[in-house]
NUDREN-516972 format. One line per 5 residues: for each residue x, y, z of N, C-alpha, C. Coordinates in Angstrom, 2 decimals. Layout:
X/Y/Z/X/Y/Z/X/Y/Z ~ ...
END
This chain:
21.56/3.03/32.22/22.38/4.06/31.58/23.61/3.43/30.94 ~ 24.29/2.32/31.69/25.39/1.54/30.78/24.89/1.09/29.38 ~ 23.78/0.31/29.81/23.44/-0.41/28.69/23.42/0.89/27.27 ~ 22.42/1.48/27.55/22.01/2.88/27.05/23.72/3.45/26.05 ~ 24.60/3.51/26.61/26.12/3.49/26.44/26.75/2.96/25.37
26.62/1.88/25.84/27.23/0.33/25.21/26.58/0.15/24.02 ~ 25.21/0.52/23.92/24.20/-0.12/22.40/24.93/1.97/21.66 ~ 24.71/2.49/22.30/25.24/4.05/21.41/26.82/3.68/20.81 ~ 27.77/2.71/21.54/28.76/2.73/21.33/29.10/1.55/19.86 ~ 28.06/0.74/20.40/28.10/-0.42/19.24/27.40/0.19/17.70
26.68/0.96/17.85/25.92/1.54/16.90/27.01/2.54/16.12 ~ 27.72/3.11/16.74/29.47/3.95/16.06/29.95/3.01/15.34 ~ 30.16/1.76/16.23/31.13/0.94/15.36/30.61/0.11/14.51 ~ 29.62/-0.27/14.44/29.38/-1.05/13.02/28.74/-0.12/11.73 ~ 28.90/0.87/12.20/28.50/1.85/10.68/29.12/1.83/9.73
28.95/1.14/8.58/29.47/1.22/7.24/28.96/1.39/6.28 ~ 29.63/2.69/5.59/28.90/3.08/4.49/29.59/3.46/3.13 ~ 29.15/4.09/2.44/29.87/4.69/1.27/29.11/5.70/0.63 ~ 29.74/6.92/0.42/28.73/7.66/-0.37/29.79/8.38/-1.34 ~ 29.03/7.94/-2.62/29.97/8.65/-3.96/29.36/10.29/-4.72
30.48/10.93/-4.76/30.37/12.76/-5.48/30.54/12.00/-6.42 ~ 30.01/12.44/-7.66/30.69/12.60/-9.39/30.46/13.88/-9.15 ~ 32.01/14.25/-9.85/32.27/15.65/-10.29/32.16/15.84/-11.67 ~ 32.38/14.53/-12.14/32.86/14.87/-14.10/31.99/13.80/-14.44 ~ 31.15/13.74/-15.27/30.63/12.37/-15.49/31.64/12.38/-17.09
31.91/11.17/-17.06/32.63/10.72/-17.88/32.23/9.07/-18.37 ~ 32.11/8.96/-20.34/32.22/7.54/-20.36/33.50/6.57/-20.28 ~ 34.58/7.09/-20.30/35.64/6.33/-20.18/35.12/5.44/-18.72 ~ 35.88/4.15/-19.17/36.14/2.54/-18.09/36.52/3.74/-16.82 ~ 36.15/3.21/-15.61/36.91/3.71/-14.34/37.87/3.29/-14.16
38.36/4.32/-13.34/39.93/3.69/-12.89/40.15/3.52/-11.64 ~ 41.25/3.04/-11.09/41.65/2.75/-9.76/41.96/4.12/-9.19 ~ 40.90/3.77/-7.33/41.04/5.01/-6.90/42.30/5.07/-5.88 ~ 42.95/6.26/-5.90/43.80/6.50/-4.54/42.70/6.80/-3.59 ~ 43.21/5.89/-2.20/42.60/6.31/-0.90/43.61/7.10/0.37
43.25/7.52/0.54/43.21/8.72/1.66/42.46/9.04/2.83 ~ 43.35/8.43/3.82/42.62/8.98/5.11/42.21/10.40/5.52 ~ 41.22/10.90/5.78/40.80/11.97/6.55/40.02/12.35/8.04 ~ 40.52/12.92/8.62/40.11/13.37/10.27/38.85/14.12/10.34 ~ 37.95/14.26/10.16/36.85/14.89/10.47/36.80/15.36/12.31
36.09/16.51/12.77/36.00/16.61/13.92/34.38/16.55/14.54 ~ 33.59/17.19/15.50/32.31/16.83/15.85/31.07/16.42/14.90 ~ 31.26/14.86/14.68/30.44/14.09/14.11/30.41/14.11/13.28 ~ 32.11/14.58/12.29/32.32/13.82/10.89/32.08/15.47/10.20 ~ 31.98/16.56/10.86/31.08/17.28/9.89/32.49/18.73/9.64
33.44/18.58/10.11/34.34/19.59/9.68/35.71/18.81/9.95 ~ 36.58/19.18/8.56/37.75/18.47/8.36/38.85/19.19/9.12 ~ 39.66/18.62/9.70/40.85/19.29/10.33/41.77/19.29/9.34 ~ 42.29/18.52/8.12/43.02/18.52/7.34/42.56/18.33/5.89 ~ 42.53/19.05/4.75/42.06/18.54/4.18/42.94/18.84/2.46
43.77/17.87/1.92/45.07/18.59/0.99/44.01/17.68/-0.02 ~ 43.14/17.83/-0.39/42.71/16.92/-1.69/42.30/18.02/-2.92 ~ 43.65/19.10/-3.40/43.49/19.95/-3.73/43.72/19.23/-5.40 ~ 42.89/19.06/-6.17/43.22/18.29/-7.64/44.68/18.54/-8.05 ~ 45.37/19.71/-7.94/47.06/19.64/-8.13/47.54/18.76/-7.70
47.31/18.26/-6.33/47.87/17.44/-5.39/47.64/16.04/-6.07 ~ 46.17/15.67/-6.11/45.41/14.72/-5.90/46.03/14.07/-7.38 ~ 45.33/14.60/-8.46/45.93/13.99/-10.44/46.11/15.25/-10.54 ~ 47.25/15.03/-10.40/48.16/16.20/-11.57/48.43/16.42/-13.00 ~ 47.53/17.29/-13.35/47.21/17.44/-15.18/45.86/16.64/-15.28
45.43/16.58/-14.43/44.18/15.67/-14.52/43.01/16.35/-13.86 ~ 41.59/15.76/-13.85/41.01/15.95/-13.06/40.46/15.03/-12.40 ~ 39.86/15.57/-11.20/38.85/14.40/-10.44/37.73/14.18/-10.80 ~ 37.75/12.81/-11.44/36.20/12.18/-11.60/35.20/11.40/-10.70 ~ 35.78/11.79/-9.17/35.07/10.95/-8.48/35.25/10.77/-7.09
34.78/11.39/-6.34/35.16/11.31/-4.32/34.51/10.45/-4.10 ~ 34.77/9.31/-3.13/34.09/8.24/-2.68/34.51/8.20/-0.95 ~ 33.48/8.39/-0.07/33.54/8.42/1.31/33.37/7.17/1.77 ~ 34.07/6.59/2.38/34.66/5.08/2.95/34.10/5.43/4.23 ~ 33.22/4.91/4.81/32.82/4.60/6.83/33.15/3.12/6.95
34.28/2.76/7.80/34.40/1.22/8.27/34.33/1.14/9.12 ~ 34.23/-0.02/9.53/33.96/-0.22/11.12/34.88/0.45/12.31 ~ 36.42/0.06/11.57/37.44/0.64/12.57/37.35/2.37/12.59 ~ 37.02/3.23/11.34/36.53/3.92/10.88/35.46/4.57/12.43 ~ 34.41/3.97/12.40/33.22/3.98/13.42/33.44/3.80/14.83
34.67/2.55/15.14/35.26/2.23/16.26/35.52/3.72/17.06 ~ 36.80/4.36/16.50/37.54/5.28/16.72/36.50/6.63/16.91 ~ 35.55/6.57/16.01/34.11/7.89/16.45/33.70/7.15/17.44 ~ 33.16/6.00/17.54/32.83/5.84/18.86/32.99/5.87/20.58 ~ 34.43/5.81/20.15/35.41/5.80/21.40/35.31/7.35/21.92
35.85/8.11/20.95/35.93/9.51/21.06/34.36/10.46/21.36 ~ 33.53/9.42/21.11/32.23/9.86/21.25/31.77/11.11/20.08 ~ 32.41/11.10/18.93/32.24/11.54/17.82/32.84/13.00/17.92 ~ 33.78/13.08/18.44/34.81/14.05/18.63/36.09/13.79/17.92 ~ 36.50/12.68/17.11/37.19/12.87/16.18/36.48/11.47/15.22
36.44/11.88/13.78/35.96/10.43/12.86/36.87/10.49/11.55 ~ 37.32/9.57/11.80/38.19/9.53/10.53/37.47/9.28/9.36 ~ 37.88/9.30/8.35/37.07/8.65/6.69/38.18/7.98/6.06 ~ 37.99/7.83/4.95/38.80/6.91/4.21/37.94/7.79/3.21 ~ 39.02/8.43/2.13/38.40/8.94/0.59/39.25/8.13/-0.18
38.41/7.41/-1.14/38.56/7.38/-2.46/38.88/8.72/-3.37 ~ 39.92/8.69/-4.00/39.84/9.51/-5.05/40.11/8.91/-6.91 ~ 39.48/8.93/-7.29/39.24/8.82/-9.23/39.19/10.11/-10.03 ~ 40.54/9.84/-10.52/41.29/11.00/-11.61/40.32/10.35/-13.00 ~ 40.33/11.64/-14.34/39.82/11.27/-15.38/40.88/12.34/-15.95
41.04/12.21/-17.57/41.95/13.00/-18.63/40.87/13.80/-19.09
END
């Protein structure tokens, strides 16, 4: 049952991933994204905070692009918590 534990716990923390929204497809060059931490609660799947309201985010602008960051430390911290709290890391990409 440890072992059983320990391989569930290692399996949290080396998860890394990325998964990209386009909202706007656009040909303009990309641009540099702002990142932003976010708290997710049981297993990533509802946000406790979430201000990535496009006013906020590019102002006079829009968003061309959410990008979901999983890192290890990212995975660490779900793991520990046993996926009772998971942070993310968002990318965000404004377009005119």
């Amino acid at each position: 049952m440890k072992n059983f534990i320990l391989l569930i716990l290692l399996l949290f923390t080396l998860s890394c991933a990325n998964h990209q929204y386009v909202l706007v497809k656009s040909d303009k060059p990309r641009e540099e994204e702002s990142f932003k931490v976010r708290v997710f609660i049981i297993f990533g799947l509802i946000p406790v905070y979430n201000n990535l309201d496009p006013e906020n985010v590019c102002p006079n602008r829009k968003i061309r692009m959410l990008n979901m960051h999983d890192s290890a430390l990212n995975g660490l911290v779900c793991g520990i918590t046993f996926a009772i709290i998971c942070p993310h890391s968002v990318g965000v990409e404004c377009v005119d």
